[in-house]
N, CA, C and O atoms as a Tinker XYZ file with bonds, in Angstrom:
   420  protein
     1  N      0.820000   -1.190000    0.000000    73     2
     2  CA     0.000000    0.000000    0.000000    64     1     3
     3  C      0.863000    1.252000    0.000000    63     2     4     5
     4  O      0.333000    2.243000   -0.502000    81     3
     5  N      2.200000    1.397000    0.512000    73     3     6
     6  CA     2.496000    2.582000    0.750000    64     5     7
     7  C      3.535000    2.700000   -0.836000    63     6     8     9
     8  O      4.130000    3.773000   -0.933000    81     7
     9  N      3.712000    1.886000   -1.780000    73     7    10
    10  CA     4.843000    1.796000   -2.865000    64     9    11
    11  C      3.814000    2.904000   -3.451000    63    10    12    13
    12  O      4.208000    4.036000   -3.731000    81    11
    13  N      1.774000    2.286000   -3.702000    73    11    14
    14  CA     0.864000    2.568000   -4.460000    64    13    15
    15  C      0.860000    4.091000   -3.588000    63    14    16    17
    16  O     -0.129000    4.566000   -4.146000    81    15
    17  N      1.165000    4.854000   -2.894000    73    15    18
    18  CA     0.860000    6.205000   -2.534000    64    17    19
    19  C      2.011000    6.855000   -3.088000    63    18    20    21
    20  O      1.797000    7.944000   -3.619000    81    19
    21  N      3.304000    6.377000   -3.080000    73    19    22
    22  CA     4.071000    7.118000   -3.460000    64    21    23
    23  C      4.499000    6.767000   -4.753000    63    22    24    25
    24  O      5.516000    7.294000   -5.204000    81    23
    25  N      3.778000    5.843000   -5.492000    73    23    26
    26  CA     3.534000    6.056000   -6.887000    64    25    27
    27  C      2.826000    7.037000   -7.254000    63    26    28    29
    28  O      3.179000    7.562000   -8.311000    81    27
    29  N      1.515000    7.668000   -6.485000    73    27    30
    30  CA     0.952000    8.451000   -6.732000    64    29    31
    31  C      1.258000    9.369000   -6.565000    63    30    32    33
    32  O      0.963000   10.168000   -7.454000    81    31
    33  N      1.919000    9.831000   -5.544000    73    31    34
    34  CA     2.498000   11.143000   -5.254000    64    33    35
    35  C      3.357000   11.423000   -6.564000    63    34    36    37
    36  O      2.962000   12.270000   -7.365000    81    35
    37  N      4.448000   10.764000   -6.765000    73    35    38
    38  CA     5.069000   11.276000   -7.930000    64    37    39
    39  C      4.779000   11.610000   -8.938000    63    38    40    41
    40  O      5.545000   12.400000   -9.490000    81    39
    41  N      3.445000   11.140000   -9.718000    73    39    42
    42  CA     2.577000   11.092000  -10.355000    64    41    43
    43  C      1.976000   12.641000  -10.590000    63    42    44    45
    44  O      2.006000   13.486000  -11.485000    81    43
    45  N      1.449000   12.508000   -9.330000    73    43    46
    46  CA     1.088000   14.143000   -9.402000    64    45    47
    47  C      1.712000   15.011000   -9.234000    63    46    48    49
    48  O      1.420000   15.992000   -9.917000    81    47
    49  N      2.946000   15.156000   -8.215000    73    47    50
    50  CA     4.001000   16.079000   -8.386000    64    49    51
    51  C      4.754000   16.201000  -10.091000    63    50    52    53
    52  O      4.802000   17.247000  -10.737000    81    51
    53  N      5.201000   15.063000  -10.479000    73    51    54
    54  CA     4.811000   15.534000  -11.898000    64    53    55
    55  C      3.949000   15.750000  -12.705000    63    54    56    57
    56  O      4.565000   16.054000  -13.726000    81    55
    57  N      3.293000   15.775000  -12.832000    73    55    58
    58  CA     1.980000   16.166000  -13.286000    64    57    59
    59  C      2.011000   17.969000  -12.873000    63    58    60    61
    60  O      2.298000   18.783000  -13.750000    81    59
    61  N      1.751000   18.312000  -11.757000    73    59    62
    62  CA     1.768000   19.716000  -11.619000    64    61    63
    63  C      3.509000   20.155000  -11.879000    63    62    64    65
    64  O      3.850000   21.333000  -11.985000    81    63
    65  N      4.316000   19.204000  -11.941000    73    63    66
    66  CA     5.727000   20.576000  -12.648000    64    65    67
    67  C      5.802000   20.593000  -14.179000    63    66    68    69
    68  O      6.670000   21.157000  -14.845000    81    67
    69  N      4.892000   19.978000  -14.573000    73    67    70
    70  CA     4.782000   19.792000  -15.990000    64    69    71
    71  C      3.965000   21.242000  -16.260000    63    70    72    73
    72  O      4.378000   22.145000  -16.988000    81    71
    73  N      2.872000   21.244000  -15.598000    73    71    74
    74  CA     1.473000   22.495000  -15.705000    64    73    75
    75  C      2.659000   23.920000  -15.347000    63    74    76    77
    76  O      2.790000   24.720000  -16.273000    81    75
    77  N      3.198000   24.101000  -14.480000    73    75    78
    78  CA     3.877000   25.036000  -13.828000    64    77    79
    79  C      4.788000   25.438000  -15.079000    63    78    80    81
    80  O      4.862000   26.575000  -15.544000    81    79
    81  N      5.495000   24.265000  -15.562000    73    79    82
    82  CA     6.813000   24.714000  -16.594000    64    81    83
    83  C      6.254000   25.220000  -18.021000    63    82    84    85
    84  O      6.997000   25.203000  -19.002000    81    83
    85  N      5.201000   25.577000  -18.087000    73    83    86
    86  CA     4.353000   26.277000  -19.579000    64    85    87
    87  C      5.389000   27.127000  -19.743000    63    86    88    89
    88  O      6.338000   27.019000  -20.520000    81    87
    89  N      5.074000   28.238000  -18.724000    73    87    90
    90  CA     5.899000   29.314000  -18.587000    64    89    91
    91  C      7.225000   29.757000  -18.623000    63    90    92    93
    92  O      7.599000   30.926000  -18.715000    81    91
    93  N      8.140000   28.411000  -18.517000    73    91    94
    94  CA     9.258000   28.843000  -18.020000    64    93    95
    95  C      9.886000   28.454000  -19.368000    63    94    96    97
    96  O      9.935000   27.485000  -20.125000    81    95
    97  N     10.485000   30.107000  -19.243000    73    95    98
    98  CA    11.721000   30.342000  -20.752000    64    97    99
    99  C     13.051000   31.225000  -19.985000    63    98   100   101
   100  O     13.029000   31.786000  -18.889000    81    99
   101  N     14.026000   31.142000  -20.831000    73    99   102
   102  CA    15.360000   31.398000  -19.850000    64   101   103
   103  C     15.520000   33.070000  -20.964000    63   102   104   105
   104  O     14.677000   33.367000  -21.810000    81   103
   105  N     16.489000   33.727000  -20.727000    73   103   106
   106  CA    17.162000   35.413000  -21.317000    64   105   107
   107  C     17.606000   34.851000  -22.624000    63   106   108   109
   108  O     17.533000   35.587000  -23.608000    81   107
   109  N     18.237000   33.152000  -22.808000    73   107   110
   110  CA    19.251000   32.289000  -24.156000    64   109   111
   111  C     18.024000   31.766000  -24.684000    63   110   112   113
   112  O     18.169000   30.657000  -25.199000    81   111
   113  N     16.453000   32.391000  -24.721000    73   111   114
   114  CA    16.021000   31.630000  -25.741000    64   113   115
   115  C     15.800000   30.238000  -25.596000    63   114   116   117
   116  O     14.830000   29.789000  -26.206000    81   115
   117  N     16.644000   29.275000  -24.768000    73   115   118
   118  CA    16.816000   28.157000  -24.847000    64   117   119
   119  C     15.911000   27.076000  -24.279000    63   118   120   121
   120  O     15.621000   26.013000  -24.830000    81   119
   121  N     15.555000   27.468000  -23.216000    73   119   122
   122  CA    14.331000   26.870000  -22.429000    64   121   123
   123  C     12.793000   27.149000  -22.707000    63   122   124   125
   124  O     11.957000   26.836000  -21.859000    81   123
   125  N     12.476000   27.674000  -23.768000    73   123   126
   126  CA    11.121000   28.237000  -23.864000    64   125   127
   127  C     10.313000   27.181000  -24.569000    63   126   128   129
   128  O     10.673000   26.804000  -25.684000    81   127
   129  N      9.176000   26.649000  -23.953000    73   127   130
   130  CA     8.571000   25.934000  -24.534000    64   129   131
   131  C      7.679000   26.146000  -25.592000    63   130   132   133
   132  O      7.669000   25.335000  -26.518000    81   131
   133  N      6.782000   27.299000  -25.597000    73   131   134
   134  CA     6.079000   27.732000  -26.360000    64   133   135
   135  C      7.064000   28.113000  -27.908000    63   134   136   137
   136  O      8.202000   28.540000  -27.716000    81   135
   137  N      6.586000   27.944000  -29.367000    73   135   138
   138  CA     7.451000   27.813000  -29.696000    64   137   139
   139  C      7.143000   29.583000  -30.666000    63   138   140   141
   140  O      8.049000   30.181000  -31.246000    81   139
   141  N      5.873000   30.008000  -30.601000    73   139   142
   142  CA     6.188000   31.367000  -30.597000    64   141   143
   143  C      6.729000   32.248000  -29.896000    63   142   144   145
   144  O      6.968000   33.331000  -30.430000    81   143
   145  N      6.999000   32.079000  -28.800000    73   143   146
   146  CA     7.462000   32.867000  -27.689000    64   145   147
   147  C      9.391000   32.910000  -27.802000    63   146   148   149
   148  O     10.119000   33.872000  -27.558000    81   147
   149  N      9.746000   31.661000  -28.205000    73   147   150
   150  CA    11.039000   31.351000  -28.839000    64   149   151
   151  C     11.024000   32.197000  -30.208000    63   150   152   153
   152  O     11.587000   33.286000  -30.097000    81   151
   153  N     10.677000   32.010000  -31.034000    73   151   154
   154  CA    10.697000   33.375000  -32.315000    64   153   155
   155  C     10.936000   34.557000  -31.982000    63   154   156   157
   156  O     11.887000   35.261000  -32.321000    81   155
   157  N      9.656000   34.908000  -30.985000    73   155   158
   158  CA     9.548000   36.092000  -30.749000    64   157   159
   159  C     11.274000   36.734000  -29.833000    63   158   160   161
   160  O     11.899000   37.757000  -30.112000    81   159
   161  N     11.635000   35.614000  -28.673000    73   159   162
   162  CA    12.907000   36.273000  -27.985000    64   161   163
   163  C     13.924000   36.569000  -29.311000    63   162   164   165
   164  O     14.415000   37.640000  -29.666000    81   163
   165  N     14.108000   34.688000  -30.145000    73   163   166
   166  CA    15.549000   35.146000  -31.355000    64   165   167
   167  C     14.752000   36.602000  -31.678000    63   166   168   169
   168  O     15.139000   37.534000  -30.974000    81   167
   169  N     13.878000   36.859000  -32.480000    73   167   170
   170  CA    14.058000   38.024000  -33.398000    64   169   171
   171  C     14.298000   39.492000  -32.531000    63   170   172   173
   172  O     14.548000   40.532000  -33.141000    81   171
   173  N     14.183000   39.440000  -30.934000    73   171   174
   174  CA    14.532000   40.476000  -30.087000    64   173   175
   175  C     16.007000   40.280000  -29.960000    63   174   176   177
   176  O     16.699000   41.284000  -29.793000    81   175
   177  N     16.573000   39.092000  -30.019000    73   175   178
   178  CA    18.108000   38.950000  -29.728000    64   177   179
   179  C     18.738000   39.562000  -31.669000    63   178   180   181
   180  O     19.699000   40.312000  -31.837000    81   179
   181  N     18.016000   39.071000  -32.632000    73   179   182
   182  CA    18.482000   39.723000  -33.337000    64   181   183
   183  C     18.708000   40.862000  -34.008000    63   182   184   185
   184  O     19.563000   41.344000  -34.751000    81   183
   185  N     17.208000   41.276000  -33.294000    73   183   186
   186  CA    17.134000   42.976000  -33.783000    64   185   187
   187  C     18.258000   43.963000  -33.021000    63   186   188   189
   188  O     18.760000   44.925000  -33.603000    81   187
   189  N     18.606000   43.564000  -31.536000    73   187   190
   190  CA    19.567000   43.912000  -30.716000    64   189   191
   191  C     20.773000   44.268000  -31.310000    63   190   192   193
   192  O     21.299000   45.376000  -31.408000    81   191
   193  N     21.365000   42.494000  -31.932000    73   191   194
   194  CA    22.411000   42.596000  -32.280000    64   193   195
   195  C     22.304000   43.727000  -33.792000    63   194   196   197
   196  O     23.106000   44.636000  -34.007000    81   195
   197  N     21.395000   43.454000  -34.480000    73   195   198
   198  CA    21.949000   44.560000  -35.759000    64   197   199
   199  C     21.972000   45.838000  -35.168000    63   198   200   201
   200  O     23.103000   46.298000  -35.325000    81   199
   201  N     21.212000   46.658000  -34.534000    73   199   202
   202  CA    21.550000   47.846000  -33.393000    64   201   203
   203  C     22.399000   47.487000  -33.313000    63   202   204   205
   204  O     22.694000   47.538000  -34.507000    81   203
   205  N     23.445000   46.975000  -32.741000    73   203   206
   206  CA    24.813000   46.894000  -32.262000    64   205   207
   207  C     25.899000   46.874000  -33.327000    63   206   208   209
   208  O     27.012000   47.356000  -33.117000    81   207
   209  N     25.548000   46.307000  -34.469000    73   207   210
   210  CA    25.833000   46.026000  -35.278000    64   209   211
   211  C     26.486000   47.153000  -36.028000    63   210   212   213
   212  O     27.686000   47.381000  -36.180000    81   211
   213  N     25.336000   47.871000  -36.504000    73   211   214
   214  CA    25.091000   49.259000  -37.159000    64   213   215
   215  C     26.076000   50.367000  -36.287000    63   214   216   217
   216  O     27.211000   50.749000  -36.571000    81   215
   217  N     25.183000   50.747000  -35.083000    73   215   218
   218  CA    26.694000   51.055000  -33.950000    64   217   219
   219  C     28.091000   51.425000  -34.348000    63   218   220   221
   220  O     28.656000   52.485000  -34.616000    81   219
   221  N     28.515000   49.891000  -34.277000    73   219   222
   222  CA    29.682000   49.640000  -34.218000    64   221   223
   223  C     30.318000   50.053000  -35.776000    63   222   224   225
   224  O     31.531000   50.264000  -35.762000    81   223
   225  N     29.667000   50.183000  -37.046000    73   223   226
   226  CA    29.719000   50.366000  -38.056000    64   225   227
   227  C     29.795000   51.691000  -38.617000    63   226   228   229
   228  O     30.219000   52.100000  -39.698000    81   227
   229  N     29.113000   52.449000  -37.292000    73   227   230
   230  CA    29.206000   54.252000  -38.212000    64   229   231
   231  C     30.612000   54.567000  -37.274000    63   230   232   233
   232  O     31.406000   55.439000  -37.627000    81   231
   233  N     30.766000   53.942000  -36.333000    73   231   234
   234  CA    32.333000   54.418000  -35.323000    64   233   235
   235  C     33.454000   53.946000  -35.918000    63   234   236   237
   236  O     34.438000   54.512000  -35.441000    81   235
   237  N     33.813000   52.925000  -36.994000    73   235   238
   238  CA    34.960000   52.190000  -37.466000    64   237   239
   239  C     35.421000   53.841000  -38.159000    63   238   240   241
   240  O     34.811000   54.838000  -38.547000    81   239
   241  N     37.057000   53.343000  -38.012000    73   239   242
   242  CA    37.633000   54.283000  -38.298000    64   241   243
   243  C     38.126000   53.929000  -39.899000    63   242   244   245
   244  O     39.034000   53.099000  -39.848000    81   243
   245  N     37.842000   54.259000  -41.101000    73   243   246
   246  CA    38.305000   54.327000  -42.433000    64   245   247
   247  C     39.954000   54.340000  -42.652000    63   246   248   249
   248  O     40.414000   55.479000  -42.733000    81   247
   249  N     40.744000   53.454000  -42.740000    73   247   250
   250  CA    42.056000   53.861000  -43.035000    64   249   251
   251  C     42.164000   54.208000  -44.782000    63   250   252   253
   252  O     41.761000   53.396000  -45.615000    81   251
   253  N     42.683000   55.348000  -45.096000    73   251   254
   254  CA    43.283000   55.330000  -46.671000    64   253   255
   255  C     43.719000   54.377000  -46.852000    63   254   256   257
   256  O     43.863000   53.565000  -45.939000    81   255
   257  N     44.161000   54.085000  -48.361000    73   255   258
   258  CA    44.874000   52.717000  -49.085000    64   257   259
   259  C     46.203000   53.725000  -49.410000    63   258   260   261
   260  O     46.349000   54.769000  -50.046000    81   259
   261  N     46.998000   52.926000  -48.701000    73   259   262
   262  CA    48.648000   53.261000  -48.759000    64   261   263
   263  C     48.798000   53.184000  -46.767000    63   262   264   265
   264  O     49.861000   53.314000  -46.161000    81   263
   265  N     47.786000   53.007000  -46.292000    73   263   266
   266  CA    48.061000   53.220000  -44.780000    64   265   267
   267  C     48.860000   51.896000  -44.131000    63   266   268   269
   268  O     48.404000   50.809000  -44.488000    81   267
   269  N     49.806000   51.877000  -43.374000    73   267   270
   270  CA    51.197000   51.109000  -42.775000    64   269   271
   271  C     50.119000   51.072000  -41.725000    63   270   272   273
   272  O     49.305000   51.929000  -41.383000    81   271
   273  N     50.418000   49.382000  -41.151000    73   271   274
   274  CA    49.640000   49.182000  -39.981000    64   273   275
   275  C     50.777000   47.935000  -39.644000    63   274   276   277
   276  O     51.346000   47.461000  -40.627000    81   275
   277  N     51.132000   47.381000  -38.269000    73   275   278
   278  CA    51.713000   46.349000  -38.134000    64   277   279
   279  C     50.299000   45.150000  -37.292000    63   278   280   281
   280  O     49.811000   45.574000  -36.244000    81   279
   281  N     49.915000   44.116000  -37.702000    73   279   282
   282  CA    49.655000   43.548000  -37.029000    64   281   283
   283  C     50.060000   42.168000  -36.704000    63   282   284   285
   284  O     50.912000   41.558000  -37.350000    81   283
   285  N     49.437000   41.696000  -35.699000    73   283   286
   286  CA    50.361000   40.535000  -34.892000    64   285   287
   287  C     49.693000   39.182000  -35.373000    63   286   288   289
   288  O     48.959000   38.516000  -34.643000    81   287
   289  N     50.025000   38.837000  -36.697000    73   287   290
   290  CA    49.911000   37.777000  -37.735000    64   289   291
   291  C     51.170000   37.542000  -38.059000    63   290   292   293
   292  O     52.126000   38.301000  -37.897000    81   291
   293  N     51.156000   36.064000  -38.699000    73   291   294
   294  CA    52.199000   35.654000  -40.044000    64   293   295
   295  C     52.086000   36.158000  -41.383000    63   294   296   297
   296  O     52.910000   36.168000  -42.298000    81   295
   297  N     50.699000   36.645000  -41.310000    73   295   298
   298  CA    50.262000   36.763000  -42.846000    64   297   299
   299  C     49.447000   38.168000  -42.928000    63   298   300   301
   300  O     48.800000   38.564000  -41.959000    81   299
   301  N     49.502000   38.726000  -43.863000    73   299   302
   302  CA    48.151000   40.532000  -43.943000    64   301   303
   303  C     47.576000   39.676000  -44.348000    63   302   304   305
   304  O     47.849000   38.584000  -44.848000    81   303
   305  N     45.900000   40.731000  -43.885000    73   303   306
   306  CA    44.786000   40.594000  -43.698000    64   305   307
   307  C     43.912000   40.488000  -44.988000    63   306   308   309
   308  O     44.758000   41.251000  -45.456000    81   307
   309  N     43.320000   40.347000  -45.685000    73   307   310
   310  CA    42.473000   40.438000  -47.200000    64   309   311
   311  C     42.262000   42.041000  -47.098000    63   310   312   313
   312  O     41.651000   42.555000  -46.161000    81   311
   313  N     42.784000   42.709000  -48.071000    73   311   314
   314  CA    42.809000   44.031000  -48.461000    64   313   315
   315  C     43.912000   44.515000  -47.999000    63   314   316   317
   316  O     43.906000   45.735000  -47.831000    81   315
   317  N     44.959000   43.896000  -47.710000    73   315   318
   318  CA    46.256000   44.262000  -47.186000    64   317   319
   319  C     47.584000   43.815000  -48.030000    63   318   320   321
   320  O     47.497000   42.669000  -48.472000    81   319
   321  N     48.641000   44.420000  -48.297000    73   319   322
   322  CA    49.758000   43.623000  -48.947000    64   321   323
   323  C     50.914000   43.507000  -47.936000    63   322   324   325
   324  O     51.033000   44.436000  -47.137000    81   323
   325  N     51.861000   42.386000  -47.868000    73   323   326
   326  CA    53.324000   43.143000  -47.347000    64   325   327
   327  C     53.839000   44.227000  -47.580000    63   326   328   329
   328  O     53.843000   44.481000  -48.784000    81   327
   329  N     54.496000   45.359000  -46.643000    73   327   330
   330  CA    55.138000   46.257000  -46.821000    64   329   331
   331  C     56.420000   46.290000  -47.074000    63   330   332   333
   332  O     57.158000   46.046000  -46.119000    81   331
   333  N     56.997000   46.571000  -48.296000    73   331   334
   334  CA    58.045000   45.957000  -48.746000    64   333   335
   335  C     58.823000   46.984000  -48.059000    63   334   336   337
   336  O     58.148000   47.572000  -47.214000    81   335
   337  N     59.897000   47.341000  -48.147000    73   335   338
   338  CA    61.531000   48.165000  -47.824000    64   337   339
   339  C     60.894000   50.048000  -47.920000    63   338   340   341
   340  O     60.429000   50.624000  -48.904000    81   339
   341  N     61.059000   50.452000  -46.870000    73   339   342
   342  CA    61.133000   51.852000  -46.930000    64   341   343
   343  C     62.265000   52.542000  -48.592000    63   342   344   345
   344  O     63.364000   52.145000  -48.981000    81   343
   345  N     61.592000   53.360000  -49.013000    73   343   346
   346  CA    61.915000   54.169000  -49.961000    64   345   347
   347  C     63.033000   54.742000  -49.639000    63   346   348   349
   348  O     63.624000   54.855000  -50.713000    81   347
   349  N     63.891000   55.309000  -48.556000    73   347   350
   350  CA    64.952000   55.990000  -47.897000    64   349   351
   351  C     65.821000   54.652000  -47.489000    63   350   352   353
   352  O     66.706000   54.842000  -46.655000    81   351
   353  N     65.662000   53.403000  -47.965000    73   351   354
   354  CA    66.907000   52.648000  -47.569000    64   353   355
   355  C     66.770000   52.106000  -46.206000    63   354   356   357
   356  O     67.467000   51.237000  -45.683000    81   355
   357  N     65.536000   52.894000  -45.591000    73   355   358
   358  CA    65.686000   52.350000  -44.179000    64   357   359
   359  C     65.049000   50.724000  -43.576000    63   358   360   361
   360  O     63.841000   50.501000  -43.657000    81   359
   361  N     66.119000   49.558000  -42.921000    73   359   362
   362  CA    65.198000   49.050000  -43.419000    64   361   363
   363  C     64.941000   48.727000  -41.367000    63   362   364   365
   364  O     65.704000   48.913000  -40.419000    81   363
   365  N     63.400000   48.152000  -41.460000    73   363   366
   366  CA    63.483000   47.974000  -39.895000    64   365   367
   367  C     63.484000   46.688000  -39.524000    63   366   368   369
   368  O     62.411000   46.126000  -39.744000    81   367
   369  N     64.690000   45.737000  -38.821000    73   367   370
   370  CA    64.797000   44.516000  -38.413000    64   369   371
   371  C     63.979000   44.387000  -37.145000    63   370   372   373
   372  O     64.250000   44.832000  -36.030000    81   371
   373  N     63.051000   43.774000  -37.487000    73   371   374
   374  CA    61.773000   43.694000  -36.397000    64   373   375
   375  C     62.015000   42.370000  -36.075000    63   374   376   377
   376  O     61.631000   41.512000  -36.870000    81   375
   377  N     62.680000   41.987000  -34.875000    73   375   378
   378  CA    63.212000   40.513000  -34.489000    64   377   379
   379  C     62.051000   39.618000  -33.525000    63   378   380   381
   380  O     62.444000   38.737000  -32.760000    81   379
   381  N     60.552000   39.973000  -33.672000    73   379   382
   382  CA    59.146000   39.538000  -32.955000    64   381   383
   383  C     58.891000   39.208000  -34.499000    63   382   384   385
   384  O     58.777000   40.086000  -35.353000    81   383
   385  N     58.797000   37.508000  -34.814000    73   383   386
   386  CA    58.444000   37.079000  -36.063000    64   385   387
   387  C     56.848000   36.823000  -36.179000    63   386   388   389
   388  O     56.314000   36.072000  -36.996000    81   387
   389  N     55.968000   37.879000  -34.841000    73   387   390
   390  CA    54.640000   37.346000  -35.266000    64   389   391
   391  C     54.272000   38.373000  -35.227000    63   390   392   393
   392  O     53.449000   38.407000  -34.312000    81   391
   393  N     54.380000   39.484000  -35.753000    73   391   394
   394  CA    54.447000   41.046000  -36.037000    64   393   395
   395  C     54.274000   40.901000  -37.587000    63   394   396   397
   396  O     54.714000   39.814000  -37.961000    81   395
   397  N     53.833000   41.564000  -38.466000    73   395   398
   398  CA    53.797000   41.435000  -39.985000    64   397   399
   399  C     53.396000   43.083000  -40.073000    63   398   400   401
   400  O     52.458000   43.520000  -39.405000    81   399
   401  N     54.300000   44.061000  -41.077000    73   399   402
   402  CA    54.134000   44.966000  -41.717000    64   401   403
   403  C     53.012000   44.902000  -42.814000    63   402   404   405
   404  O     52.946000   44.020000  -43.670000    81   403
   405  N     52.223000   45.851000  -42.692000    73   403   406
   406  CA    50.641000   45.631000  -44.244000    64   405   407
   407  C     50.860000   46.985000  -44.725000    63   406   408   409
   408  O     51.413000   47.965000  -44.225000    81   407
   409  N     50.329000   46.792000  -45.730000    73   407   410
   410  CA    50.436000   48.797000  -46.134000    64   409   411
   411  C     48.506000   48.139000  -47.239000    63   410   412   413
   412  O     48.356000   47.112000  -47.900000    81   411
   413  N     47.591000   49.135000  -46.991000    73   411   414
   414  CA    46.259000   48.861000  -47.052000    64   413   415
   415  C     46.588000   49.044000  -48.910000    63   414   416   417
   416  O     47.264000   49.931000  -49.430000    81   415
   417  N     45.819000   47.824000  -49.659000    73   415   418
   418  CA    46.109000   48.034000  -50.939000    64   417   419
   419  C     44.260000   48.348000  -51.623000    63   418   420
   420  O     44.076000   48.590000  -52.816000    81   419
């Protein structure tokens, strides 16, 4: 008799965390059961990010093409060439081999 009560109990305790968890969706989208309510968060997480996006897009700073930048690669970046030998002979022995001279092409 007492296995058959606490079969039941569990029964209904699940049963009501099942009813309770309709509701429950997490800030990641990830837990939301309803599956409009999931649409609805991504397209708030994505509208966010393009705001941020955009943002970050009118503040970038434009370099001219001929602009010397060193960055800390083996290789320049796509829209970048090696910077070959200063024009004045000068040349600079940069002895940090993960440093790379670009000049913006």
């Amino acid at each position: 008799m007492t296995n058959k009560k606490i079969i039941i109990s569990l029964i209904v305790v699940s049963v009501i965390l099942t009813f309770k968890s309709f509701s429950a969706y997490a800030n990641n989208c990830s837990i939301s059961i309803n599956s409009k309510e999931s649409i609805k968060c991504l397209q708030r997480k994505i509208s966010k990010l393009e705001k941020q996006l955009a943002k970050n897009n009118k503040s970038q700073i434009v370099l001219p093409k001929g602009a010397i930048v060193e960055f800390q690669a083996k290789i320049c970046p796509t829209g970048w060439e090696e910077y070959q030998i200063n024009k004045n002979g000068i040349v600079n022995l940069n002895m940090n081999k993960d440093i790379i001279k670009c000049q913006k092409s």
